[in-house]
TIMAR-273557 format. One record per residue (C-alpha): residue in one letter; x, y, z. Coordinates in steps of 0.25 Angstrom, whole numbers, plus 5000, padded with zeros to 4 digits. Layout:
<rs>
AXYZ/...
</rs>
This chain:
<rs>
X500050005000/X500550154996/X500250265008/X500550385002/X500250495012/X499850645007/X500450745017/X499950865011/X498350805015/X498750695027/X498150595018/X498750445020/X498350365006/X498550215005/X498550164989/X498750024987/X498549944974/X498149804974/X498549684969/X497149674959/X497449824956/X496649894966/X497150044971/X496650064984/X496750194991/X496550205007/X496450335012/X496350325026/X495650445034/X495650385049/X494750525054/X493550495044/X492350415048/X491950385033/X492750285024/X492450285010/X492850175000/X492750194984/X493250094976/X493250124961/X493450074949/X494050144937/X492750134928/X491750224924/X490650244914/X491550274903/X492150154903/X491150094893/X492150044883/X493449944887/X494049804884/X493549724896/X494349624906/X494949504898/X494549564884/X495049624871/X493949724866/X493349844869/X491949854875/X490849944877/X489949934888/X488550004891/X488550164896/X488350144912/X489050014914/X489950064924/X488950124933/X487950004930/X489149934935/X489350004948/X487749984951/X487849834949/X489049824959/X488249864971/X487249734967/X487649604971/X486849474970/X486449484981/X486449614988/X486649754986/X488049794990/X487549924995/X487049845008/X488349805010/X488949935012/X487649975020/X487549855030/X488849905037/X488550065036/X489350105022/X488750175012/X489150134999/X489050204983/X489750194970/X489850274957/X490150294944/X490750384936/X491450404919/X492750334926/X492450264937/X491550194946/X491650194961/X491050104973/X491150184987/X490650155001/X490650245013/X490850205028/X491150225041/X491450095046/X491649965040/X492750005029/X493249875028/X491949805027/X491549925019/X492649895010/X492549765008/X491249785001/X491649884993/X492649804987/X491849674986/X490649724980/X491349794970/X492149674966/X491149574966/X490149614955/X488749544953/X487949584939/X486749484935/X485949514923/X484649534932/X485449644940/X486049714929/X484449734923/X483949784935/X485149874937/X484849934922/X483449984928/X484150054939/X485150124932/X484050154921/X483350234931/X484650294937/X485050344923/X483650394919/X483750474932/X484950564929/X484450574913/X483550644922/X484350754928/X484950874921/X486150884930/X486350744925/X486150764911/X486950894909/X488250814915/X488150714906/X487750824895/X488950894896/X489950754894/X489050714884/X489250844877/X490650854879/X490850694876/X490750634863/X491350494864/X491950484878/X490850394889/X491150504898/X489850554889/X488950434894/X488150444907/X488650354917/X487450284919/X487350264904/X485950254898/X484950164900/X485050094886/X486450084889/X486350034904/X485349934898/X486449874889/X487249834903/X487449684903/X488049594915/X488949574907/X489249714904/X489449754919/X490549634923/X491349664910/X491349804914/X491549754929/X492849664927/X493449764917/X493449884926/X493149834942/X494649754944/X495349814953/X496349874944/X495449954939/X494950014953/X495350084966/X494750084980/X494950204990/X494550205004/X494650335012/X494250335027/X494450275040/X495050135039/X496550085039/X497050095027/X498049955029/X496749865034/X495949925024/X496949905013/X497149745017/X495649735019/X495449775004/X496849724999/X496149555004/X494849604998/X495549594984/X496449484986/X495249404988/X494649444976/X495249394960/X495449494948/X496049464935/X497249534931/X496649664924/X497249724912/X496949894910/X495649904905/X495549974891/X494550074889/X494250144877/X493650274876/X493250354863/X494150454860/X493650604865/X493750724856/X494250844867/X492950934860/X491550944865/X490550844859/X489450954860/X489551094864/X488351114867/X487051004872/X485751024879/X484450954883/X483350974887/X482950924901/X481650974912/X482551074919/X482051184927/X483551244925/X484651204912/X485851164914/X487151194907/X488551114907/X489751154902/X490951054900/X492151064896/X492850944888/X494350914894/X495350824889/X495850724900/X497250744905/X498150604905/X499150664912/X498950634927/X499550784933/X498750844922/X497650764925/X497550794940/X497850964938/X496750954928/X495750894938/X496050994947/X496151114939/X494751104933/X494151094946/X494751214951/X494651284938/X493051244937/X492951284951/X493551414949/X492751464941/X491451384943/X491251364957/X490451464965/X491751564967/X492051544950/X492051674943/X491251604931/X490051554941/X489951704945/X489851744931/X488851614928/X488051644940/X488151804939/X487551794924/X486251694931/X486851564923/X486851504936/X486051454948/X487251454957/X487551314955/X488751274944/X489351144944/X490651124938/X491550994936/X492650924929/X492750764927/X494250724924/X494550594920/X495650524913/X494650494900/X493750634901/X493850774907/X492650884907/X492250994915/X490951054919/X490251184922/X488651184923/X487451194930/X486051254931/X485851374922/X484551464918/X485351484904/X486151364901/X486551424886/X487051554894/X487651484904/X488451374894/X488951514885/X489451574899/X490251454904/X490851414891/X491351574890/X491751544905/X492551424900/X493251494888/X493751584898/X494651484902/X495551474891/X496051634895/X495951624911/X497151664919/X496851594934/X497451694944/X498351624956/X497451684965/X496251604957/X497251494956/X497651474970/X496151484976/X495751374966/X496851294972/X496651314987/X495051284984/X495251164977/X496351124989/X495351154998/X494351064990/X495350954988/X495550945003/X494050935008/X493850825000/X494950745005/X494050765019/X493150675014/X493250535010/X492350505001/X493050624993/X494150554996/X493950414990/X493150464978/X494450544975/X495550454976/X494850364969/X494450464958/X496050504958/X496550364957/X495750324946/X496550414940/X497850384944/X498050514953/X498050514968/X496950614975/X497850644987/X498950724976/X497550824971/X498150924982/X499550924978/X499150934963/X498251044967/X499051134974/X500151124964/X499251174951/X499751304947/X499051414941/X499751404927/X499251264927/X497651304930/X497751434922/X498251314909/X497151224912/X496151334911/X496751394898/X496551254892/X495351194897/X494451274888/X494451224874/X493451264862/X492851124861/X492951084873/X491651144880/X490151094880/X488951144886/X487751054889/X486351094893/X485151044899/X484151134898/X482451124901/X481551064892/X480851144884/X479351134882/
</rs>
């Protein structure tokens, strides 16, 4: 087992990789009460098309099948794995995102137990052709719900717009023609391709011992058989770095439109460039868009918007995109306004002054969350699917300058690069 210890935040880590290819990460935090455990699998929804386990060719499976996939985990044949969790007072989850899917449980007490079944249950999978049919209706109903909701709709809008070819344009869920597709077959090709152990990490932040816990899950796995497992191939259509469409809307029964503006990214391979990147746009964005920005003052000061403007960027080793958008009385107003906002960038001079507020924010930020250790785990996990370690953000951080921000920002903002997507009311 590594220790590495980070003096600069009084953190202890213990990394260990297995002998099946598990990285486990123990982050031991002796004056919290809560424990929480993710274990993740480097698998998402747009990992629809790959050469599976022991074969030759590519494949391509239904939109959805990861999340149908972490549905059918929790379903054994003969209980519902939740119970397990709840029986000895843990609450338990799980999640799905474009790269990978996540089971978690929180707890107080019990972590090895609790452990245990999180291991267990995830590496023990049960599909029956019965299951998987009634599990279809569920998720029917689940995807017919968010087609409902604008917020939803407009997310999924904007990828669409910006995304011609890429799966990071498909919904997660996927559809319900194409959930209706999923065989039992489907789900344990997909299952023994991406859920060994090489492919996946587990993180454990809270109050145990990080050397029993490590033997306790080390004799879980030796217990257990995997094949040797060669790097999975994945093939993803090739991306132009240009908008699909400028401009989309729909119609949908709002009482208020939305407007979402994205803006298109090519993803950085270089792992220091990557991580700068990631940091930057969220100060960047946050600087001019959050509550304090200069450009929600002018958004709000012209009434194009309610108060409320949300604001993100998604940065993976596949896709990058930023967002800006919200509730608006004028969503065709408020897209010209934000795309001028946005061209602005390309002849911005950041001031130190500026600079060294953003920096101290996102400090600030930085360390709150590693209070908490849900933040915690979900972190460290997201960081090490990556290849980067979550304890060296702050480091990385305090050492951007102010000629590397004031190059990003003079960069980021191409001509074609920019979409807008609506949703505005139905008309009568």
């Amino acid at each position: 087992m590594n220790k590495t210890y980070y003096e600069q935040i009084e953190e202890t880590v213990y990394r260990d990789v297995l002998p099946n290819g598990l990285q486990v990460v123990l982050v031991p935090k002796t004056e919290m009460a809560q424990t929480y455990g993710v274990f993740t699998t480097n698998y998402g929804s747009i990992d629809q098309t790959f050469v599976p386990i022991n074969q030759q060719d590519l494949i391509t499976v239904p939109d959805g099948i990861a999340h149908f996939l972490e549905h059918k985990l929790f379903e054994k044949e003969d209980r519902d794995v939740f119970q397990d969790f709840t029986k000895i007072g843990a609450s338990a989850n799980a999640f799905t995102s474009f790269t990978k899917t996540a089971y978690l449980f929180s707890a107080t007490s019990d972590i090895i137990e609790n452990t245990k079944i999180l291991l267990d249950f995830v590496q023990t999978p049960y599909f029956s052709d019965q299951s998987v049919e009634k599990e279809k209706g569920i998720i029917a109903q689940e995807i017919q719900m968010y087609d409902d909701q604008p917020d939803w709709r407009a997310f999924f809008g904007i990828i669409g717009a910006m995304y011609e070819k890429h799966p990071v344009r498909i919904d997660i869920a996927g559809t319900v023609d194409s959930i209706n597709q999923i065989t039992k077959e489907d789900l344990y090709t997909c299952y023994e391709t991406f859920y060994h152990p090489s492919n996946m990490v587990l993180v454990l932040v809270g109050n145990f011992d990080p050397m029993e816990l490590l033997e306790v899950i080390t004799t879980n796995q030796a217990s257990k058989t995997f094949e040797q497992m060669p790097p999975i191939e994945r093939h993803y259509l090739t991306e132009p770095a240009h908008v699909y469409e400028k401009n989309v809307s729909i119609e949908m029964p709002v009482a208020v439109p939305k407007c979402m503006v994205g803006i298109k990214e090519v993803p950085q391979t270089d792992k220091e460039s990557f991580i700068k990147e990631d940091l930057l746009a969220d100060m960047l964005l946050d600087h001019f868009y959050s509550r304090s920005g200069i450009y929600y003052q002018e958004l709000y000061d012209l009434d194009l918007i309610d108060g409320n403007l949300g604001f993100e960027t998604e940065r993976q080793k596949q896709f990058t995109f930023s967002l800006v958008g919200g509730n608006t009385e004028n969503p065709d107003l408020f897209a010209q306004k934000v795309k001028e906002q946005l061209s602005s960038f390309k002849d911005y001079q950041l001031v130190n002054e500026d600079f060294e507020r953003m920096k101290r924010k996102m400090i600030g930020q930085l360390l709150r969350s590693m209070n908490r250790v849900s933040d915690i785990a979900n972190q460290v996990s997201h960081y090490q699917m990556l290849d980067l370690d979550f304890f060296n953000l702050l480091p990385t951080l305090e050492s951007l300058t102010l000629e590397e921000a004031n190059d990003f920002l003079n960069n980021w903002i191409k001509d074609d690069n920019v979409a807008v997507f609506q949703v505005k009311p139905t008309q009568e």
